[in-house]
C-alpha positions in Angstrom: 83.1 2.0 81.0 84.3 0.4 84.2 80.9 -0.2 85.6 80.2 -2.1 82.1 83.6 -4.0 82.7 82.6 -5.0 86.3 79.5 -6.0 85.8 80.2 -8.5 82.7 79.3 -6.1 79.4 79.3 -8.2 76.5 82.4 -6.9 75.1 84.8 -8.9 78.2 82.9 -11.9 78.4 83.3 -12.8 75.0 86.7 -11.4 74.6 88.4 -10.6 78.0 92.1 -9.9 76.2 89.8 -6.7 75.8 88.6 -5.9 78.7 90.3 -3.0 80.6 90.7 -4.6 84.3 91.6 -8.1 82.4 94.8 -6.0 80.9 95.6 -4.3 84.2 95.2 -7.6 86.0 97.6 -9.2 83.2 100.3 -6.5 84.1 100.5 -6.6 87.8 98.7 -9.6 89.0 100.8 -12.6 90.6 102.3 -13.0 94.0 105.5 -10.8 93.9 104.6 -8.1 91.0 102.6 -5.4 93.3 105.7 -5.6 95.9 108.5 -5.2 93.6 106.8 -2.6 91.8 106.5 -0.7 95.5 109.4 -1.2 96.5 111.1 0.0 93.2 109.2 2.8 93.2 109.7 3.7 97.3 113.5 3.3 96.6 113.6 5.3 93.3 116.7 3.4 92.0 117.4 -0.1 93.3 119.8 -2.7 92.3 118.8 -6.2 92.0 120.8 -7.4 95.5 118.9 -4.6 97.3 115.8 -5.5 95.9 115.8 -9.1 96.7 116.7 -8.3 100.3 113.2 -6.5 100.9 111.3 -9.4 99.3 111.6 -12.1 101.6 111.1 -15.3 100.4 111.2 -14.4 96.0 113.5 -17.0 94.4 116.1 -15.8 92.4 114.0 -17.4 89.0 110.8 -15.4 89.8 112.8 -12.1 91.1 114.2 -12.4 87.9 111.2 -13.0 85.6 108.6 -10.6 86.8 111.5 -8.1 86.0 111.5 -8.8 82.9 108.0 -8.8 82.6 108.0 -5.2 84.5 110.6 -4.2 82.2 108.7 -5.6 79.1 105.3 -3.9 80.1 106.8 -0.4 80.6 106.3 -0.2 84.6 110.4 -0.9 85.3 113.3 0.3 83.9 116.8 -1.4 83.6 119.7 0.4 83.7 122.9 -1.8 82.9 126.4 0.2 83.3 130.0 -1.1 81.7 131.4 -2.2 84.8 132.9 -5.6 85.6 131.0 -7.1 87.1 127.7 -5.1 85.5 126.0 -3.2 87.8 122.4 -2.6 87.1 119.9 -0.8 88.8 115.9 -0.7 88.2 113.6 2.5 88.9 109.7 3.1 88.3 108.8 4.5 85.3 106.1 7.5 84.1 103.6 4.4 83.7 104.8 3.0 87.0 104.3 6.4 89.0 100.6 6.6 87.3 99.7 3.4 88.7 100.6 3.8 92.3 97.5 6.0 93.2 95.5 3.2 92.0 97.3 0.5 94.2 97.0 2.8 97.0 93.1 3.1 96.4 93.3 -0.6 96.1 95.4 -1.3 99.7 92.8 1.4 101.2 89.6 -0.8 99.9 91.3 -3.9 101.0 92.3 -2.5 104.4 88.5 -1.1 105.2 87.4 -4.5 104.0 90.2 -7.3 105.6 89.0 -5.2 109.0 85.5 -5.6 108.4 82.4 -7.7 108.9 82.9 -11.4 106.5 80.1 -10.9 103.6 77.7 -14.4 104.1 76.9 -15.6 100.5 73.1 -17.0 100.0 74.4 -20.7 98.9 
């Protein structure tokens, strides 16, 4: 099914919303979403402060918005506690943990490719 995917089966060029990779792509793509997920899951629970720290460069807007998206999709959880002021923390979820042998495949392929030869396209 994932050969049919990659190689353009009917089904995801006429209607990519159902295509498998187009979904996947939908849920981690973007610049920052693939390090906060890693770096939730390496720290196991992290609050938002901590978090920030080990992204260098995320704006407090997009920190905050691919959270929610995270949170929304079922990759990140968000624990909010009583306290004044609120503490919350975030933390990979079942989903999350699933995921992370794929991203590792995918840093593995990238790694083996950034090192090797550049591909020359016929023009």
């Amino acid at each position: 099914e994932i050969a049919q995917c990659l190689v353009g089966s009917e089904m995801c060029i006429r209607d990519r919303e159902k295509c498998p990779l187009h979904w996947a792509m939908s849920r981690i793509g973007g610049k920052w979403k693939v390090q906060i997920l890693c770096s939730v899951a390496n720290a196991g629970t992290i609050r938002y402060n901590a978090l920030r720290a080990k992204l260098d460069g995320i704006s407090n807007t997009v920190l905050s918005a691919a959270l929610r998206e995270l949170e929304g999709d079922g990759l990140v959880r968000r624990q909010a506690y009583p306290e004044v002021p609120v503490r919350v923390e975030y933390s990979a979820t079942e989903r999350c943990i699933r995921l992370l042998p794929v991203l590792e495949s995918l840093s593995d392929w990238a790694e083996a490719e950034m090192d090797g030869p550049e591909e020359k396209f016929p023009e």
